[in-house]
BALOBA-1460 file (C-alpha; in Angstrom, 3 decimals):
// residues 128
<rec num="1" residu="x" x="12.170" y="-9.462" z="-12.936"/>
<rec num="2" residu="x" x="14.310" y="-12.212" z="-14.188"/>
<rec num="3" residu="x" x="13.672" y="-14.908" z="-15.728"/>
<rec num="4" residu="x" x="15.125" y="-16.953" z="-12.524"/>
<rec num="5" residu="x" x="12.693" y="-16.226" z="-10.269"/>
<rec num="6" residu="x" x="12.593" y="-14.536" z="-6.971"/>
<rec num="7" residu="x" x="14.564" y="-14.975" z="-4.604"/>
<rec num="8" residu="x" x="12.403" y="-13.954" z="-1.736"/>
<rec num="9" residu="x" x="8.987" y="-13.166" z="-1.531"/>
<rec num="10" residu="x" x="7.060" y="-10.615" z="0.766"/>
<rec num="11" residu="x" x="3.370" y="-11.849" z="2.025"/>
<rec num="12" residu="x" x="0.825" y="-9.547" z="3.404"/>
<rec num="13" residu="x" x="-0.661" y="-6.553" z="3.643"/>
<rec num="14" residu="x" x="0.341" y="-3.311" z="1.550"/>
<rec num="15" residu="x" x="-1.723" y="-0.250" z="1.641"/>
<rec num="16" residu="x" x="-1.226" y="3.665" z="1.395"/>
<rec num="17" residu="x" x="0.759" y="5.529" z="4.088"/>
<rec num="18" residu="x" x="-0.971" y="9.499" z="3.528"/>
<rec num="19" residu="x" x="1.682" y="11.603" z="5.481"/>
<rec num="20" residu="x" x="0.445" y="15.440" z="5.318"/>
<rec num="21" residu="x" x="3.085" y="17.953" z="3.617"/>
<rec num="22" residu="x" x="5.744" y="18.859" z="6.229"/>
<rec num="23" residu="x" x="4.152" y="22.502" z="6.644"/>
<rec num="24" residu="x" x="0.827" y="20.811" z="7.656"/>
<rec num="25" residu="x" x="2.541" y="18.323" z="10.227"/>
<rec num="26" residu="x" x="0.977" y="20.374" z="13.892"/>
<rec num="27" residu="x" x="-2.720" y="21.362" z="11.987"/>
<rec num="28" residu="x" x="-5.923" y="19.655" z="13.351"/>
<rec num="29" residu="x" x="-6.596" y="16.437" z="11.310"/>
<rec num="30" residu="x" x="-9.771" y="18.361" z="9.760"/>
<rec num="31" residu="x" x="-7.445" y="21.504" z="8.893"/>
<rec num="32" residu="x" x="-4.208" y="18.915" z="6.519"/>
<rec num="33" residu="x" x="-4.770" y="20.157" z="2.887"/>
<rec num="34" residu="x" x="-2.303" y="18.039" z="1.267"/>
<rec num="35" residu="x" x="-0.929" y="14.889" z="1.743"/>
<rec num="36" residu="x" x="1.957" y="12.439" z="0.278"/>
<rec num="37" residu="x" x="1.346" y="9.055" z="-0.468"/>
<rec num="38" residu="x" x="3.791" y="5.865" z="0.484"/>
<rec num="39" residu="x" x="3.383" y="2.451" z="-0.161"/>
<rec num="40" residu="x" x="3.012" y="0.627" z="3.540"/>
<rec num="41" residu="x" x="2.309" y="-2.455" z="4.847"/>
<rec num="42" residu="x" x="4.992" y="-5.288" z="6.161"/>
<rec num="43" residu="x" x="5.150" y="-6.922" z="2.569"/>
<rec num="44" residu="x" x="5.007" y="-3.785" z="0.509"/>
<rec num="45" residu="x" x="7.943" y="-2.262" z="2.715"/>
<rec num="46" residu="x" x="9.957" y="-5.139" z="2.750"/>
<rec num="47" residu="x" x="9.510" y="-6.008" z="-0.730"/>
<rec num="48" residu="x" x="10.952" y="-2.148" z="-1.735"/>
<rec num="49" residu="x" x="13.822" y="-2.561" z="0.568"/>
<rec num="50" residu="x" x="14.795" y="-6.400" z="-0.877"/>
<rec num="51" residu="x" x="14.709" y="-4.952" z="-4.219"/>
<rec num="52" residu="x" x="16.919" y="-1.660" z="-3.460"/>
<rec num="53" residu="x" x="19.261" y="-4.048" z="-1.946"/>
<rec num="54" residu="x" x="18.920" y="-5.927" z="-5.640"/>
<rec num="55" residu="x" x="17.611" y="-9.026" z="-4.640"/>
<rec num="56" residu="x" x="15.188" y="-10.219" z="-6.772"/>
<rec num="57" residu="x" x="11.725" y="-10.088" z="-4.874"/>
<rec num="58" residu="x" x="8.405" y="-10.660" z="-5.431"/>
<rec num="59" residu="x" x="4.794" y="-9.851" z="-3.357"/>
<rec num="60" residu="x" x="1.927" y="-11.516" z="-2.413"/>
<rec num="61" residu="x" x="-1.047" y="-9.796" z="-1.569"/>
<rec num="62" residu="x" x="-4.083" y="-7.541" z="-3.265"/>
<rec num="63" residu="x" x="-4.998" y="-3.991" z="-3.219"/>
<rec num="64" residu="x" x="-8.399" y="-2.681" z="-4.365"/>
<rec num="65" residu="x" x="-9.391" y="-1.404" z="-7.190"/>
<rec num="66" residu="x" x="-8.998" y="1.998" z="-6.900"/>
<rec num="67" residu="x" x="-6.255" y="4.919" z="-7.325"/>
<rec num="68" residu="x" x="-4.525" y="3.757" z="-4.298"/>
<rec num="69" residu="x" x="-4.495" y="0.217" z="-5.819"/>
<rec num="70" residu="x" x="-3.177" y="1.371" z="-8.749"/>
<rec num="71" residu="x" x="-0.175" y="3.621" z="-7.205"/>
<rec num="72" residu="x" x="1.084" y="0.804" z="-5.355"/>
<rec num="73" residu="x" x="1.142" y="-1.438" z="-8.487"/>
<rec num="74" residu="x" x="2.736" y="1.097" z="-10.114"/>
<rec num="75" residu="x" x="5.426" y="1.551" z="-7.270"/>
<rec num="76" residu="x" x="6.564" y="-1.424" z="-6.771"/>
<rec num="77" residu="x" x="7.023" y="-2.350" z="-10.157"/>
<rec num="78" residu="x" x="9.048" y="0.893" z="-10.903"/>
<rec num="79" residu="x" x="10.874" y="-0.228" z="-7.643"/>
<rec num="80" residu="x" x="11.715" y="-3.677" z="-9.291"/>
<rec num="81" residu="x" x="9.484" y="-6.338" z="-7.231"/>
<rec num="82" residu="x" x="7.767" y="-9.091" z="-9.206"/>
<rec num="83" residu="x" x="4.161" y="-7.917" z="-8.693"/>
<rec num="84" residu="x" x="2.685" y="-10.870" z="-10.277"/>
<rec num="85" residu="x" x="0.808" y="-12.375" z="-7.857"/>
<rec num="86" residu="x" x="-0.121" y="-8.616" z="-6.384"/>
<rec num="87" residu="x" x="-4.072" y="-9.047" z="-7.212"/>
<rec num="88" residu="x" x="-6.578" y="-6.754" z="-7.464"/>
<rec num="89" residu="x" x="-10.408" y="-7.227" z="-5.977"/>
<rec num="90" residu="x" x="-12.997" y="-5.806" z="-7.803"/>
<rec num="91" residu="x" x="-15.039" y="-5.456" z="-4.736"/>
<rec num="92" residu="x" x="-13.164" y="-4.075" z="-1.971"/>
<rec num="93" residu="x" x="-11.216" y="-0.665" z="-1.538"/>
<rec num="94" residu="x" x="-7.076" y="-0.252" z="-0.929"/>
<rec num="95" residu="x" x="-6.155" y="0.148" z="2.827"/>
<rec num="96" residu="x" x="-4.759" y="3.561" z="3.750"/>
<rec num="97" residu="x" x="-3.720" y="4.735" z="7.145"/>
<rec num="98" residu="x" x="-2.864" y="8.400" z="7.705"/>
<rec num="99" residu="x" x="-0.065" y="9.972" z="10.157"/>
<rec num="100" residu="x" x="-0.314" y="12.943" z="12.001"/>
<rec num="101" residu="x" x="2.795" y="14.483" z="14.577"/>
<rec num="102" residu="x" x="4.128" y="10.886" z="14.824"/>
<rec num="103" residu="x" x="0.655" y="9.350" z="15.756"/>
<rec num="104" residu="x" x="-0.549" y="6.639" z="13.167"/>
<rec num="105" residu="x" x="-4.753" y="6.810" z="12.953"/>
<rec num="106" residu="x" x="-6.631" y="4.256" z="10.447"/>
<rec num="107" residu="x" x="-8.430" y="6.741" z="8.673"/>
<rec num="108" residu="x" x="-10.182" y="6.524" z="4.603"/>
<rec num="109" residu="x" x="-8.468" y="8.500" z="1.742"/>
<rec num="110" residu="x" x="-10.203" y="11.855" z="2.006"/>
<rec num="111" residu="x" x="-12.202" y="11.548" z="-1.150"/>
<rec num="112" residu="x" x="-13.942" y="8.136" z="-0.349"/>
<rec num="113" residu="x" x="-15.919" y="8.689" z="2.530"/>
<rec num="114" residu="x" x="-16.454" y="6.477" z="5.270"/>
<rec num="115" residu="x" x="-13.739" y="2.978" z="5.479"/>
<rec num="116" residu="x" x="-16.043" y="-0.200" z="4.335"/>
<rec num="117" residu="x" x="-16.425" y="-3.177" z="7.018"/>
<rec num="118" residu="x" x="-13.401" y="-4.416" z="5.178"/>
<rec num="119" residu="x" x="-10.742" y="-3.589" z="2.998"/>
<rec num="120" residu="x" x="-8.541" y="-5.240" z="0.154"/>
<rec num="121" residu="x" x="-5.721" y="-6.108" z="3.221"/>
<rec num="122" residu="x" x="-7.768" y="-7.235" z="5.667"/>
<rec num="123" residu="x" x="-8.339" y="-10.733" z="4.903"/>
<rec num="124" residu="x" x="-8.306" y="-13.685" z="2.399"/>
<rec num="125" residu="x" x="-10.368" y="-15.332" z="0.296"/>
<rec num="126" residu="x" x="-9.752" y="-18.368" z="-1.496"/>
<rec num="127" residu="x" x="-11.473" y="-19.231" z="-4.956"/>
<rec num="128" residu="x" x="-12.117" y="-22.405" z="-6.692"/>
């Protein structure tokens, strides 16, 4: 990021799109295997196009702390945006969503079990 500043900044919610390999796309839910991961969210998506298109971009907004925390971190950094004020809360897990044959179903990462009441992206806190 330079030293400049951004030029635009994306505010929101980011969390992991889980799309299941392209052989997998017609199985059952309960039969997918394997899955690729995506950043998503309005201000993780936006923020990856802006910086593609090389303007300098940062995000605001907070994952979890968790894998799916730390992939999108690591994305959008290697994509360019500013991810300084991209926080991370100790307490609450990542948002992920999963899509199956075009149909998009909130759903946890298969390896945490049930989703929490909330998630990292689902609303703010302020601190003093």
């Amino acid at each position: 990021m330079s030293r400049e500043g951004p030029e635009a900044i994306g505010v929101g919610r980011v969390g992991a799109d889980l799309y299941p390999a392209a052989a997998q796309v017609r199985r059952p839910l309960s039969r997918i295997e394997r899955y690729h991961r995506y950043v998503g969210g309005f201000a993780g998506n936006v923020a990856t196009g802006l910086a593609r298109l090389g303007v300098r971009v940062a995000i605001v907004s907070r994952v979890g702390d968790d894998g799916h925390g730390e992939f999108i971190r690591a994305f959008l950094e290697a994509e360019g945006v500013d991810v300084r004020w991209l926080s991370t809360d100790p307490e609450l897990r990542t948002p992920s969503r999963s899509a199956r044959s075009g149909r998009r179903t909130a759903s946890p990462s298969p390896s945490t079990g049930p989703p929490p009441a909330r998630t990292a992206g689902s609303g703010w806190r302020t601190s003093t």
